[in-house]
C-alpha positions, 0 to 999 in steps of 0.5 A, spaced: 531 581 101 527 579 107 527 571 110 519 571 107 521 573 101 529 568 101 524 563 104 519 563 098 524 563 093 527 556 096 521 554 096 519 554 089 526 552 087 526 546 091 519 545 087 522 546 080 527 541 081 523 535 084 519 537 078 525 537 073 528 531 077 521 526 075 520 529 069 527 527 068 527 520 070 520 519 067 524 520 060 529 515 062 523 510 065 519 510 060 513 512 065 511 517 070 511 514 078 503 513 077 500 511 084 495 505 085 488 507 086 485 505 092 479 502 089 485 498 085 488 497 092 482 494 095 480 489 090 487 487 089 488 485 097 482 482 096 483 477 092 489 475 095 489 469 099 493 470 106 500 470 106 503 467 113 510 469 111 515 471 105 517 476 101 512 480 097 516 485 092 513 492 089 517 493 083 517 500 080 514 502 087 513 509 087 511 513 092 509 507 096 502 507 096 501 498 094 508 497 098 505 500 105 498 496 103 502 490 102 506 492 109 498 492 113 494 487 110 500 481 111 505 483 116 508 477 118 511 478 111 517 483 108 516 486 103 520 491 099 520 497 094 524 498 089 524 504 086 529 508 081 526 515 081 529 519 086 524 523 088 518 517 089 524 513 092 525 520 097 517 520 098 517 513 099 522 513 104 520 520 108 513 516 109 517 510 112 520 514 116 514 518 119 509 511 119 514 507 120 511 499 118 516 494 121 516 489 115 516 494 110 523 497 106 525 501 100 530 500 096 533 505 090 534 500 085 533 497 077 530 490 079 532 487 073 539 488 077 537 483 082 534 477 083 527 475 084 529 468 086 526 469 094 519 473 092 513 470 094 510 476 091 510 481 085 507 487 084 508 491 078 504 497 074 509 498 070 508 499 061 508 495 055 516 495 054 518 493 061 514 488 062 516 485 055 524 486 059 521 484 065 518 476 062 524 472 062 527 475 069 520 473 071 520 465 067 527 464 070 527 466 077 521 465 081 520 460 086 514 455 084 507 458 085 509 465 086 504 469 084 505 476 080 501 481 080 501 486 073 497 492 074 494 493 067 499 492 062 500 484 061 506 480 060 506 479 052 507 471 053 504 469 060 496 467 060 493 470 066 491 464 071 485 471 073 483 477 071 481 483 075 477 488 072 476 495 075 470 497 073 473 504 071 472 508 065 480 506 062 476 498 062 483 497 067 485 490 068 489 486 074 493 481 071 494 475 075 499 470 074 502 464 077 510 461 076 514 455 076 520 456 076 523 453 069 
């Protein structure tokens, strides 16, 4: 077997297993690592209002597309990644490493293990379910005037103080929330 050959095979291995490996993590999720759109990117940063400092989190952050965003639109902010699913949690990381933001961190963890209590911001395009999970922690945890960001699923008990609608085919909405903590 020559080294191309040798080489060719690593490789279409290596692909197989990330494939298996999301597939995998997408059952045991709920949901495949779906990257924010740069159109949704834009309007969300958009409607903001500026963050002198903070904690901004992205939950369920993927391969870190809206973290990196959040890093380079508010830099005196830090803000953190937290992402389960391996293979997006690797890319996550080998994007921080090759455009290194000195705000900017990933972490592979369930965010419902830890606390929100610290969190300016939240970023979340998760699914229906998790939000449903994720509503309690929220109502319990954040700060007061924290603003949550839902990327189309809503929160099934929470009236959004905005609604941000894409203008895509899907009809998508951003939700937007604000907490008193209770």
């Amino acid at each position: 077997m020559s080294i191309a050959v040798f080489f060719q095979f690593f490789i279409l291995l290596l692909i197989g297993y990330m494939l298996l490996s999301v597939l995998r993590w997408s059952i045991k999720n709920g949901i495949t690592p779906t990257p924010t759109s740069g159109k949704t990117k834009r309007k969300i940063l958009q409607s903001l209002p500026p963050f002198d400092s903070g904690l901004i989190v992205d939950l369920g952050s993927g391969f870190g597309s809206m973290a990196f965003a959040f890093a380079d639109r508010f830099p005196a902010c830090k803000v953190i990644g937290y992402e389960t699913s391996p293979i997006p949690y690797f890319i996550a990381q080998c994007r921080q490493k090759l455009f290194n933001r000195e705000n900017l961190q990933f972490r592979r963890v369930d965010f419902l293990s830890l606390s929100l209590a610290d969190a300016s911001l939240v970023y979340c395009y998760l699914y229906s379910a998790k939000m449903t999970a994720l509503e309690p922690k929220l109502q319990a945890e954040l700060q007061p005037n924290c603003v949550v960001i839902s990327n189309t699923f809503a929160l099934p008990n929470c009236k959004p103080v905005k609604k941000i609608l894409l203008g895509d085919i899907y009809r998508s909405v951003v939700y937007v929330y604000r907490f008193d903590a209770e």
